[in-house]
Backbone as CSV, one residue per row, in Angstrom:
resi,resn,N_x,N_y,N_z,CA_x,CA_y,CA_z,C_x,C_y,C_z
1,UNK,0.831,-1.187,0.000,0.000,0.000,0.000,0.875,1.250,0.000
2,UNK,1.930,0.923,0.863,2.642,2.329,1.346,3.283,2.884,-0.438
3,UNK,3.824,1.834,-0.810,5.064,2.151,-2.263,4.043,2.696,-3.190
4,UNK,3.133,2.126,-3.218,1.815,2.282,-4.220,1.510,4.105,-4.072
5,UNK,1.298,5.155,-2.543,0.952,6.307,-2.219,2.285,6.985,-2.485
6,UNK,3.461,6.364,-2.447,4.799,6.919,-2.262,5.078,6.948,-3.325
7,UNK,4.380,6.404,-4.675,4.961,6.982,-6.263,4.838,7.866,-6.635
8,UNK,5.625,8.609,-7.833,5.148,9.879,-8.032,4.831,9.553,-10.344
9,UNK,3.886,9.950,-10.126,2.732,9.921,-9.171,1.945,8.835,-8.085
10,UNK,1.347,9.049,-7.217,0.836,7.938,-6.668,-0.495,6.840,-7.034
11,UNK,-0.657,5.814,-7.272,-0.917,4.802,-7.616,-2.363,4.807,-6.639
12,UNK,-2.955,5.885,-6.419,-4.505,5.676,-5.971,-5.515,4.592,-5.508
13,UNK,-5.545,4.722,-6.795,-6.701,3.539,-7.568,-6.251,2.293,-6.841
14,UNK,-4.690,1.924,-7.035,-4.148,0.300,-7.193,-4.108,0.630,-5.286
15,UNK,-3.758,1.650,-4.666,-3.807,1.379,-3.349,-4.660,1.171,-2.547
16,UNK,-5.570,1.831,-2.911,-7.168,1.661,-2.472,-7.844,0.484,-2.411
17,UNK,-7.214,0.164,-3.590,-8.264,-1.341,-3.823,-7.560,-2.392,-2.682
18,UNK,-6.053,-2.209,-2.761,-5.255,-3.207,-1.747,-5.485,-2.969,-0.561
19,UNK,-5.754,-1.700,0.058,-6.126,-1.260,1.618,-7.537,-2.197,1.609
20,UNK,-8.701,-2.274,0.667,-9.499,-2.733,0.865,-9.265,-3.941,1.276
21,UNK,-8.619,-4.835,0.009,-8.040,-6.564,0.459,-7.401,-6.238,1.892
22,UNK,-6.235,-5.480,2.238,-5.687,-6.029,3.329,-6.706,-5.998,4.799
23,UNK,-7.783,-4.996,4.692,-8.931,-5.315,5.725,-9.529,-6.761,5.865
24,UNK,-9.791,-6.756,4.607,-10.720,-8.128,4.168,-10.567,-9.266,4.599
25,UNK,-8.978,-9.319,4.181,-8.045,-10.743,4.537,-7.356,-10.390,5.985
26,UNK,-7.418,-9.473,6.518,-7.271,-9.831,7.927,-8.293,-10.260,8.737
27,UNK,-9.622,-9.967,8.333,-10.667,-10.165,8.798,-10.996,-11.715,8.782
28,UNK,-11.094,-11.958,7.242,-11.459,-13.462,7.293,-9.751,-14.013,7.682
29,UNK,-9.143,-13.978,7.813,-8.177,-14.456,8.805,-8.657,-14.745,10.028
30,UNK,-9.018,-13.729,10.733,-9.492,-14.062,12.044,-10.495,-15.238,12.093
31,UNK,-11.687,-14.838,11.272,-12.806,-16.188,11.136,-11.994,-17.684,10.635
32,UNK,-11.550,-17.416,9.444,-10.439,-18.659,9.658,-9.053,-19.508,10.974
33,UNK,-9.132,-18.555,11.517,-7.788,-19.064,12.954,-9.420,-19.637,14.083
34,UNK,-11.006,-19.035,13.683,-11.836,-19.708,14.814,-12.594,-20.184,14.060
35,UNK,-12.203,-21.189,12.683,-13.007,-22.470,12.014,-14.276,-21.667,11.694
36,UNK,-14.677,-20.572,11.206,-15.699,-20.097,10.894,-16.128,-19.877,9.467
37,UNK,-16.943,-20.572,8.301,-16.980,-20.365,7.217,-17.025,-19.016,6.935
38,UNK,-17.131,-18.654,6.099,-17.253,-17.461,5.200,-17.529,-17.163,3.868
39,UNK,-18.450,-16.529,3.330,-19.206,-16.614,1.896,-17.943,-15.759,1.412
40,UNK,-17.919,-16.123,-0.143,-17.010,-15.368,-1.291,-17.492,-14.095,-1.396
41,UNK,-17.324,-12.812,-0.578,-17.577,-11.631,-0.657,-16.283,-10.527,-0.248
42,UNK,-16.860,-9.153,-0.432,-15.656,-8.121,-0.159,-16.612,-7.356,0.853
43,UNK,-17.877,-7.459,0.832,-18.807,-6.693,1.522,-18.297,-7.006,3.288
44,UNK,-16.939,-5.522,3.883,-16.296,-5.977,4.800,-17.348,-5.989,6.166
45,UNK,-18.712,-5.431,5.759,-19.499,-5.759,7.208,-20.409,-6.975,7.847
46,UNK,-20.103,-7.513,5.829,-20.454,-8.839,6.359,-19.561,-9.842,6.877
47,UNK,-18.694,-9.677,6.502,-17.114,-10.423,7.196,-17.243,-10.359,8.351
48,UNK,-16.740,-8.689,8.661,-16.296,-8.168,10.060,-17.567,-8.373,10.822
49,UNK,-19.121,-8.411,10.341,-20.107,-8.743,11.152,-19.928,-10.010,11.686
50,UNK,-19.727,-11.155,11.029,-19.077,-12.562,11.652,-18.101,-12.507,12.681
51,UNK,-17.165,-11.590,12.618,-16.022,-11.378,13.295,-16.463,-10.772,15.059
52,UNK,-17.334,-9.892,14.924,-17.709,-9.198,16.147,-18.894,-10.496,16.650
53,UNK,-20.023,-10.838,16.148,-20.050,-11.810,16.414,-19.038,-12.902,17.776
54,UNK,-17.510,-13.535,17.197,-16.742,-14.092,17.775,-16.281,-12.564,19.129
55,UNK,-16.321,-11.649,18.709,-15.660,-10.722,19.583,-16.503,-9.503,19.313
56,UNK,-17.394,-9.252,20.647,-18.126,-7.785,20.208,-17.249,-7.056,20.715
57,UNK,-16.171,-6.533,20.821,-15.341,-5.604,20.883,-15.167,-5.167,19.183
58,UNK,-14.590,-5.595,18.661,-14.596,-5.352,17.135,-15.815,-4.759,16.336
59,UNK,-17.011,-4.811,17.199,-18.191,-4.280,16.239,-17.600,-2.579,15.628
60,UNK,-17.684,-1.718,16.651,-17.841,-0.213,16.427,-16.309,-0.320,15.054
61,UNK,-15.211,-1.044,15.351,-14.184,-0.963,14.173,-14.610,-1.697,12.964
62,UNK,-15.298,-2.369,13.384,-16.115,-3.225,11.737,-17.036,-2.261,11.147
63,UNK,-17.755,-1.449,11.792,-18.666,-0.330,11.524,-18.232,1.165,10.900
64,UNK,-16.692,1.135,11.181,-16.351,1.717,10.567,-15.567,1.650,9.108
65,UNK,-15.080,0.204,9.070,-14.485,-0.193,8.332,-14.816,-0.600,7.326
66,UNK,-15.979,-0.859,7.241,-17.044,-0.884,6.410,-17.286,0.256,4.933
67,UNK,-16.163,1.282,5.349,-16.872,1.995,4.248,-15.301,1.788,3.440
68,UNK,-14.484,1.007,3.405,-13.535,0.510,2.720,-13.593,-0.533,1.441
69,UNK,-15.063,-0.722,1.810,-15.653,-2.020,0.803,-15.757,-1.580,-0.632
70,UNK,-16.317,-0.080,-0.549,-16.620,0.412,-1.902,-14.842,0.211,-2.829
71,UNK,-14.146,0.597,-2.388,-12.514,0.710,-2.778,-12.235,-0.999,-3.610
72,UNK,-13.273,-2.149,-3.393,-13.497,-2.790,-3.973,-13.759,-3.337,-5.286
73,UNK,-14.255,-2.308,-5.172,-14.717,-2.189,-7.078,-14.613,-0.619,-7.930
74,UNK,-15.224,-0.160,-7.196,-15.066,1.285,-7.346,-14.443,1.504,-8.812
75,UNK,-12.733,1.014,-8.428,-11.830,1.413,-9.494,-11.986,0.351,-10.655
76,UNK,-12.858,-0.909,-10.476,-12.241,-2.537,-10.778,-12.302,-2.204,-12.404
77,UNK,-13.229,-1.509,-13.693,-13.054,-0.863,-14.584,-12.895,0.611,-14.968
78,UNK,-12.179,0.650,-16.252,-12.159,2.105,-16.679,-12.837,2.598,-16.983
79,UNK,-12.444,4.318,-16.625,-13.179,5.307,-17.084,-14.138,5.249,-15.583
80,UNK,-14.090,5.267,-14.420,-14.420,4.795,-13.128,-14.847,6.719,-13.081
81,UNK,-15.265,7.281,-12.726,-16.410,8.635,-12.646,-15.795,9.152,-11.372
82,UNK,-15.197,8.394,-10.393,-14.435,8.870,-8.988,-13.064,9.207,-8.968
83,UNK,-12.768,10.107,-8.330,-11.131,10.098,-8.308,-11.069,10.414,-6.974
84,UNK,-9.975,9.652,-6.657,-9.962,9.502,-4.654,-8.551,10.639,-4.311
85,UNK,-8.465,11.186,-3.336,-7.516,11.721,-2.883,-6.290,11.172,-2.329
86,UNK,-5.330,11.907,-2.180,-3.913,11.410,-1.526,-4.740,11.287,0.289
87,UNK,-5.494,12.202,0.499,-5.477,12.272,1.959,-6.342,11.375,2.129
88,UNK,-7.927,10.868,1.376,-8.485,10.182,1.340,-7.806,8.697,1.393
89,UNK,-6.987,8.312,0.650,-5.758,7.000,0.648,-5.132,6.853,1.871
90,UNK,-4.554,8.238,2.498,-4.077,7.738,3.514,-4.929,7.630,4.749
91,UNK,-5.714,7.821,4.781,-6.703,7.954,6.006,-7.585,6.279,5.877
92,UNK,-7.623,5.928,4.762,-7.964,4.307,4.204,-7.253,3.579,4.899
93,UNK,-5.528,3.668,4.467,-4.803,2.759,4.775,-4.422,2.776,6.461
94,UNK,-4.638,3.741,6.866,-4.741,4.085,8.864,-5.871,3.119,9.217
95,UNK,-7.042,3.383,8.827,-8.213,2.583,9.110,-8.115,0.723,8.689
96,UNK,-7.137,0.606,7.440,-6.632,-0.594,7.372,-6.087,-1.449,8.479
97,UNK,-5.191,-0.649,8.403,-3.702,-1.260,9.523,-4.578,-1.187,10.535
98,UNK,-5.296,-0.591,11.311,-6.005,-0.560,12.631,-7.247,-1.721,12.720
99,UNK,-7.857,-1.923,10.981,-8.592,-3.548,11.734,-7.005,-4.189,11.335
100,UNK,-6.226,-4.389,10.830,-5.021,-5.572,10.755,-4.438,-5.839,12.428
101,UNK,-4.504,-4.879,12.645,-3.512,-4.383,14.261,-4.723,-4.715,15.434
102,UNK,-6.213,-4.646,15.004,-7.117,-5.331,16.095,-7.300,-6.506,16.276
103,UNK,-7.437,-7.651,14.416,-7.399,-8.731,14.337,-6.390,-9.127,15.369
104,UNK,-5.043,-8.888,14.865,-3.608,-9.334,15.329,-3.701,-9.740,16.591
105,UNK,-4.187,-8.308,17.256,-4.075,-8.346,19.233,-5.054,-9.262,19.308
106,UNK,-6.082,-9.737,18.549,-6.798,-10.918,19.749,-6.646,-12.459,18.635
107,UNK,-5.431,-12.210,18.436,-4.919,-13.640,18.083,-3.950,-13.987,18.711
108,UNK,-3.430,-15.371,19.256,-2.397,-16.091,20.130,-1.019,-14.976,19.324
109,UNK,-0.094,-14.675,20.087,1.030,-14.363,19.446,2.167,-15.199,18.584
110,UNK,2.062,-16.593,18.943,3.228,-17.806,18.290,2.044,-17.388,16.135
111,UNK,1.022,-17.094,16.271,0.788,-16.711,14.731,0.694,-15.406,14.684
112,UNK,1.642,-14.662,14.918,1.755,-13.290,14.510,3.111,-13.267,13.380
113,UNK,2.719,-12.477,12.542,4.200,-12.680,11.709,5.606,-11.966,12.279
114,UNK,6.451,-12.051,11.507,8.075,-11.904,12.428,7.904,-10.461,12.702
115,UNK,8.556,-9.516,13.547,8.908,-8.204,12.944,9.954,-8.396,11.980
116,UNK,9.977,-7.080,11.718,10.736,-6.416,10.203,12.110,-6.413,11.064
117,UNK,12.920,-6.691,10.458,14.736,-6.379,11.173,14.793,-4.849,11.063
């Protein structure tokens, strides 16, 4: 996400859509580490609704996170009628990392990935 905002020019469209996945797939991550199916969707409140579900702490961040879903398609063909902002992108990818960083904390730590050296 980050290299994608850090081009010049920056890569919008292609970051947006990935802030969206990286919500998504942290989310159904979580439902996957507690054996929980999950339908083939991007719609993140239906995910993250499963998710709070397992943990109502997560509701009010699924509720917000929710509006990351559109970033889904939005761009998915050309000639797309929206054009998103630099500040808009980064304020996405904050709201990203923060469900990635909520999933994370209420998972065992031995499956957390390495830090960075």
């Amino acid at each position: 996400m980050d290299i994608l905002l850090a081009a010049d020019p920056p890569d919008l469209e292609g970051a947006l859509f990935n802030i969206q996945q990286a919500a998504e797939k942290g989310l159904k991550g979580f439902l996957t580490w507690h054996d929980i199916p999950f339908r083939k969707t991007h719609h993140l409140a239906e995910v993250g609704g499963q998710c709070a579900e397992i943990d109502r702490t997560l509701a009010p961040l699924v509720e917000r996170a929710d509006e990351l879903t559109k970033y889904a398609w939005t761009f998915r063909y050309p000639g797309s009628p929206y054009e998103a902002t630099l500040d808009e992108a980064r304020a996405a990818a904050a709201l990203a990392r923060e469900v990635f960083e909520a999933v994370l904390n209420r998972l065992p730590p031995e499956v957390h990935p390495p830090s960075a050296p």
